[in-house]
C-alpha positions in Angstrom: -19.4 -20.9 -16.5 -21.1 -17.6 -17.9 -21.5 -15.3 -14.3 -25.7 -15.3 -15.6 -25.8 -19.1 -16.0 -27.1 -18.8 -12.6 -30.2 -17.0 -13.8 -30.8 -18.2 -17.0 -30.8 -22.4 -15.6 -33.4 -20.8 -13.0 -35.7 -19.5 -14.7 -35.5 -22.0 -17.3 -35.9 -24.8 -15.0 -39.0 -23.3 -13.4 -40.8 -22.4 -16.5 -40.6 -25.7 -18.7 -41.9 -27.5 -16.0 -45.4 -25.8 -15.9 -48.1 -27.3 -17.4 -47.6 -24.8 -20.6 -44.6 -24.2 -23.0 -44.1 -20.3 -23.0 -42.5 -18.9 -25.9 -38.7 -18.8 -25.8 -38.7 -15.2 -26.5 -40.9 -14.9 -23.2 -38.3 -16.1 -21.2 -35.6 -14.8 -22.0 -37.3 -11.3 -21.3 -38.0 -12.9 -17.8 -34.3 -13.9 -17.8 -33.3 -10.2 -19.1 -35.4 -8.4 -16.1 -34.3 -10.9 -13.3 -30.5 -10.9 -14.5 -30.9 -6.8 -13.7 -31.6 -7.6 -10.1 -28.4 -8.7 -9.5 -25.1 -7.4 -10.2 -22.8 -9.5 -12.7 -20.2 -10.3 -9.9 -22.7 -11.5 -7.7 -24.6 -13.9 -10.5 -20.8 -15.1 -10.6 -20.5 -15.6 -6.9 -23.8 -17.3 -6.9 -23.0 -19.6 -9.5 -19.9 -20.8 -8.1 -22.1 -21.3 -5.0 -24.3 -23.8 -6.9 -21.7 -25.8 -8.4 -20.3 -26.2 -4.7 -23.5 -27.3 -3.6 -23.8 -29.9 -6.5 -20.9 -31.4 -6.0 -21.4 -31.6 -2.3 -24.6 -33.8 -3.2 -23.1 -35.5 -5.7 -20.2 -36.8 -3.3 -22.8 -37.6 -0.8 -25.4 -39.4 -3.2 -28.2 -36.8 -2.3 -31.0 -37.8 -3.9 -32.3 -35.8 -6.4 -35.6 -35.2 -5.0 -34.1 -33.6 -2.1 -31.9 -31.1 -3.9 -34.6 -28.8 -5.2 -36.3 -27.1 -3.4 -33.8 -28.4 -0.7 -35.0 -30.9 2.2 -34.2 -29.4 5.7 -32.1 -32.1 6.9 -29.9 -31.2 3.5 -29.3 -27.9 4.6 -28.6 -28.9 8.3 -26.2 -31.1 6.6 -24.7 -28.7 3.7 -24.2 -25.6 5.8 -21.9 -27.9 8.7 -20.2 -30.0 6.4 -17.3 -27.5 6.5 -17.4 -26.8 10.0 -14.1 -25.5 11.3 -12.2 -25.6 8.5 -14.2 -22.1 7.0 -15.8 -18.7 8.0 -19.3 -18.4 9.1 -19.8 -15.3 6.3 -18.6 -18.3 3.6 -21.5 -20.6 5.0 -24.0 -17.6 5.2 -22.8 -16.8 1.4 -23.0 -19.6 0.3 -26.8 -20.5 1.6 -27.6 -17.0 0.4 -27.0 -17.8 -2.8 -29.2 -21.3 -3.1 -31.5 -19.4 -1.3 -32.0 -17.2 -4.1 -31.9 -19.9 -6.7 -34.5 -21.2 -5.1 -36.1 -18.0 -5.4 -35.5 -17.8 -9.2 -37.2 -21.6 -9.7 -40.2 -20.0 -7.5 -39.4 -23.3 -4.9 -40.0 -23.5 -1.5 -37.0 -22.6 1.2 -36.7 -24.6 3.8 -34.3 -22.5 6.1 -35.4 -23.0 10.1 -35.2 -22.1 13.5 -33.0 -25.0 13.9 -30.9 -24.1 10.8 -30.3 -20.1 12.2 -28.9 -21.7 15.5 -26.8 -24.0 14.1 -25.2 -21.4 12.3 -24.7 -19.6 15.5 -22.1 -22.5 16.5 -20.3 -22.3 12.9 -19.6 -18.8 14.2 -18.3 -19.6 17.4 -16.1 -22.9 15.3 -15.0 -20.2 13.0 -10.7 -20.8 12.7 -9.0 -18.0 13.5 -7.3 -18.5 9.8 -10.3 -18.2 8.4 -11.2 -14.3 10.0 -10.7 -11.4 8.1 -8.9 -8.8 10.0 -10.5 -5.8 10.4 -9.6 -3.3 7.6 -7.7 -0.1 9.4 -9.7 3.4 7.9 -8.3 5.8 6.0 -7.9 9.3 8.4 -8.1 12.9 7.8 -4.6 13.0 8.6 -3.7 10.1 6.4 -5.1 11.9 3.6 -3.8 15.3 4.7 -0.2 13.4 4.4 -1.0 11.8 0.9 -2.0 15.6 -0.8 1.4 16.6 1.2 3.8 14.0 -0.8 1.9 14.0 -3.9 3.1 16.2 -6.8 0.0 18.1 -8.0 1.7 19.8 -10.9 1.6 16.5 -11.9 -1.6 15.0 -14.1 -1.5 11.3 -12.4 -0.9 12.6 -9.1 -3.2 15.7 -9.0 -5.6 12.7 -10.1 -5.1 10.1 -7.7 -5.8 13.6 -4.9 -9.1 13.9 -6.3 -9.9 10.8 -6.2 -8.4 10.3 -2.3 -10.5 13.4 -1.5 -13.8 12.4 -2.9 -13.7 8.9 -2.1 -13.1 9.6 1.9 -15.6 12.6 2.2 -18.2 11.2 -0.4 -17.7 8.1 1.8 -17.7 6.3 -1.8 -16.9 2.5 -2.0 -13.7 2.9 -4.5 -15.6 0.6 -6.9 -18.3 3.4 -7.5 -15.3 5.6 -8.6 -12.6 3.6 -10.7 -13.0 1.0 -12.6 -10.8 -2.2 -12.4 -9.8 -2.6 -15.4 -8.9 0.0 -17.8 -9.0 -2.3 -21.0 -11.9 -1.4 -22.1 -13.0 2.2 -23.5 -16.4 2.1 -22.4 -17.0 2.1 -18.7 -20.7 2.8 -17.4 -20.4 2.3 -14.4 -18.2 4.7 -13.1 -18.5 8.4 -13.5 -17.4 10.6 -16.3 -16.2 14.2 -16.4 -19.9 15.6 -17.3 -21.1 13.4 -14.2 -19.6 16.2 -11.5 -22.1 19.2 -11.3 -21.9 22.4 -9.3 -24.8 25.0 -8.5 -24.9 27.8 -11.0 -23.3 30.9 -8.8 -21.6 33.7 -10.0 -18.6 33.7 -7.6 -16.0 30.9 -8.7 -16.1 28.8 -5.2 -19.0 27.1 -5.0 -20.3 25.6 -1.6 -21.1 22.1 -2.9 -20.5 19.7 -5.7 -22.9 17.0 -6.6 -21.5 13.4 -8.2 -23.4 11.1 -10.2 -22.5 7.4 -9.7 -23.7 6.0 -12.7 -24.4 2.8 -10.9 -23.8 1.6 -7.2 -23.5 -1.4 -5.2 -27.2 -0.9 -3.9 -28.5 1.1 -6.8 -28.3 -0.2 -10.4 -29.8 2.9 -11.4 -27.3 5.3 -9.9 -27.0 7.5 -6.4 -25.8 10.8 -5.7 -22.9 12.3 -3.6 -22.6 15.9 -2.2 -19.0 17.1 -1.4 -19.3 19.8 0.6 -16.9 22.3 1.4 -14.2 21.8 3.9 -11.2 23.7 5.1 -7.6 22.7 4.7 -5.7 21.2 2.0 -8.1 18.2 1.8 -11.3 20.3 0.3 -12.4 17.7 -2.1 -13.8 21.1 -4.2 -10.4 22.3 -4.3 -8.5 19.3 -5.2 -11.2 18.6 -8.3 -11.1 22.1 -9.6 -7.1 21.7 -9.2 -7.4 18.2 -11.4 -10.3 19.5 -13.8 -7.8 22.6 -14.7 -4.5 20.3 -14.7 -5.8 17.6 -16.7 -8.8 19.2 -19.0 -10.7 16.1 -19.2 -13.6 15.8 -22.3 -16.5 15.6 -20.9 -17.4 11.6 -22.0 -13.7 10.5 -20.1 -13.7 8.7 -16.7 -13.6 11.5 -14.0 -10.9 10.1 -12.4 -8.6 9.9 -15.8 -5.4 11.7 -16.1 -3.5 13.7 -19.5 -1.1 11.3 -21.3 0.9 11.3 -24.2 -1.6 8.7 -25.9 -4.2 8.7 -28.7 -7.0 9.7 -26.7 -4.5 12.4 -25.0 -5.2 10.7 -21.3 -5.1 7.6 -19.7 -7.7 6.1 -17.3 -7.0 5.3 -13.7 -7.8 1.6 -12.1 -8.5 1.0 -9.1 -5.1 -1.2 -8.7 -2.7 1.7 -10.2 -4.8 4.6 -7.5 -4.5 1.9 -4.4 -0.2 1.7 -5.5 0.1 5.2 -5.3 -1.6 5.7 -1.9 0.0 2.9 -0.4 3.4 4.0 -1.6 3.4 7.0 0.3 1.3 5.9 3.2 3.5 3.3 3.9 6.8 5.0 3.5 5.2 6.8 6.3 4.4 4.0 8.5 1.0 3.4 8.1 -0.3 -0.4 7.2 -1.4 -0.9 3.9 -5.0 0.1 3.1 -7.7 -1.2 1.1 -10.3 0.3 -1.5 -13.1 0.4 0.9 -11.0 1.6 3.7 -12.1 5.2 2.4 -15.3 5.0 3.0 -15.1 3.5 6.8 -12.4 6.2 7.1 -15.4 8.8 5.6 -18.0 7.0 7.7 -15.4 7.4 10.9 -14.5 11.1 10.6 -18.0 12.3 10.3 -19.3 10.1 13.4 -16.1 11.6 15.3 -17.5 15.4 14.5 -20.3 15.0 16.0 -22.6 14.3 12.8 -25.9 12.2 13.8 -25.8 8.7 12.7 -28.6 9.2 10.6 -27.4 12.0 8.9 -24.1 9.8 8.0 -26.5 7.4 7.2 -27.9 9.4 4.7 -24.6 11.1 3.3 -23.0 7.6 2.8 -25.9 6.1 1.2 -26.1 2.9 3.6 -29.1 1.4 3.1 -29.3 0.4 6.6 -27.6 0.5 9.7 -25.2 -2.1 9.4 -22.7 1.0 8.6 -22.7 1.2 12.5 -20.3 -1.9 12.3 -17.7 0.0 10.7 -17.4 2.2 13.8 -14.1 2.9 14.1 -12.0 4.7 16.8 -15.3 4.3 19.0 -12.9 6.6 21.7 -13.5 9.8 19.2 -16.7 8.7 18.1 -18.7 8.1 21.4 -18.0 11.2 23.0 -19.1 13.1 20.1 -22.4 11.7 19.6 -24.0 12.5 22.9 -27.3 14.8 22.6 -25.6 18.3 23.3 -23.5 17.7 20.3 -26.6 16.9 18.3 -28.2 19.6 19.3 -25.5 22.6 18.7 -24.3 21.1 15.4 -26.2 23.4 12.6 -23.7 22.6 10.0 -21.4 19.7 8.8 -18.2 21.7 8.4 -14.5 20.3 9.4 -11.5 22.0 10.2 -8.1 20.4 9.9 
């Protein structure tokens, strides 16, 4: 099933059953602008979601009329059907996603106050099986070990330091940075040489970078990151102007790329080959093994632990909300540093190692 089925059956649905036949060239621009609302993965999720709900009231003879827009009892029904034997998140996902198909037919929802509790006790039911364990952050001193062991007369290794460095102080999801997949030679959404900027100054060290992310998780229009300057080995300025003068990327190549003997003269980075190389290393050392957004809890972590004001993390990680607060980690380090006379005596967001 194509990942914008999900749209396109929507929207289709909800217009050829008005009272006039609209062009099919008008909606498929409808289709076009909604389909931009949401990103490809999650049309995909979303479908799945719908096919699970149709064969859930296919096996238990719903009738039609209550499928769409979905009767309340349905819902009461759908959502604990799978009670105990799956998360609460995988019940909340999967709702989320008829919710917005009902949405995209412009039908009523018929989510309640009964509904909202219920789910309350598929949380409490949730198998221990079933929960996610927490993902353990990257640290400063994880990443302080990992530009240690790496080789950085090395291309691929003086890359994957970069890439370490920006993604834990640009508290960058690693999906905004590489892509996961290197088969194809176009790739949009994740920044290119030309996308890292520094102010014009005429002394070589510059006391900021500014990154580009061609498109985000939040923003399909793109975001921007400021690495500042910090001291120590893990200065994400110093480890890119290290890998911009080791590898010489053009400026049209993946940031994150490295020089190889190929055609092209490098080879692009994914997400799977970076995560190998950390992991290698940080496990060798004793540390578990870490995940792609582990870097920017890690990011989130260090700056809540120096002090830094929630909302100015807030700002700097480019959470939409506060539900960034949940990836609190450490909340020993972190609660003692954000008490009002740290607020209050910390002009600037510089770290030491």
């Amino acid at each position: 099933m194509p990942h914008d089925f999900f749209v396109a059956r929507a929207v289709q649905s909800s217009f050829y059953s008005t009272t006039f036949s609209p062009s099919r060239n008008d909606v498929r621009k409808v289709e076009d602008a909604l389909k931009l609302s949401w990103a490809p993965s999650t049309q995909k999720a979303y479908s799945s979601a719908i096919k699970h709900f149709q064969d859930f009231c296919e096996k238990r003879r719903i009738p039609v009329q209550h499928r769409f827009p979905t009767h309340e009892s349905v819902l009461l029904i759908y959502a604990a059907s799978d009670i105990g034997r799956v998360s609460a998140s995988t019940v909340q996902r999967r709702l989320s996603a008829l919710k917005t198909f009902h949405v995209l037919m412009n039908l009523p929802w018929h989510g309640s106050a009964r509904l909202s509790k219920m789910l309350r006790g598929i949380k409490i039911s949730t198998p221990a099986s079933s929960k996610r364990p927490r993902r353990s952050p990257v640290t400063s001193s994880m990443i302080s070990l990992l530009i240690s062991r790496l080789n950085l007369r090395d291309p691929f290794d003086t890359a994957v330091a970069a890439c370490a460095c920006t993604a834990f102080w640009g508290q960058c999801r690693l999906g905004e940075l590489l892509p996961s997949s290197t088969l194809h030679t176009t790739l949009p959404s994740v920044p290119a040489r030309a996308h890292l900027t520094r102010p014009t100054s005429r002394s070589h060290a510059s006391p900021y970078f500014n990154l580009h992310l061609p498109q985000t998780k939040m923003d399909r229009q793109g975001q921007l990151v400021t690495l500042l300057s910090r001291h120590g080995k893990t200065d994400p300025l110093t480890v890119l102007r290290h890998h911009l003068a080791i590898n010489n990327l053009p400026p049209h190549t993946p940031l994150f790329s490295f020089a190889a003997p190929t055609p092209s003269g490098f080879t692009i980075m994914s997400k799977s080959t970076f995560l190998a190389r950390c992991n290698s290393i940080w496990e060798s050392a004793g540390h578990r093994r870490i995940t792609g957004h582990s870097f920017r809890i890690g990011g989130t972590t260090k700056f809540l632990s120096m002090g830094v004001p929630p909302d100015v993390v807030r700002v700097m990680g480019r959470w939409s909300s506060d539900s960034f607060l949940r990836y609190w980690r450490h909340i020993d380090r972190v609660a003692p540093a954000q008490t009002p006379s740290r607020h209050r005596s910390h002009p600037r967001i510089r770290s030491r190692q």
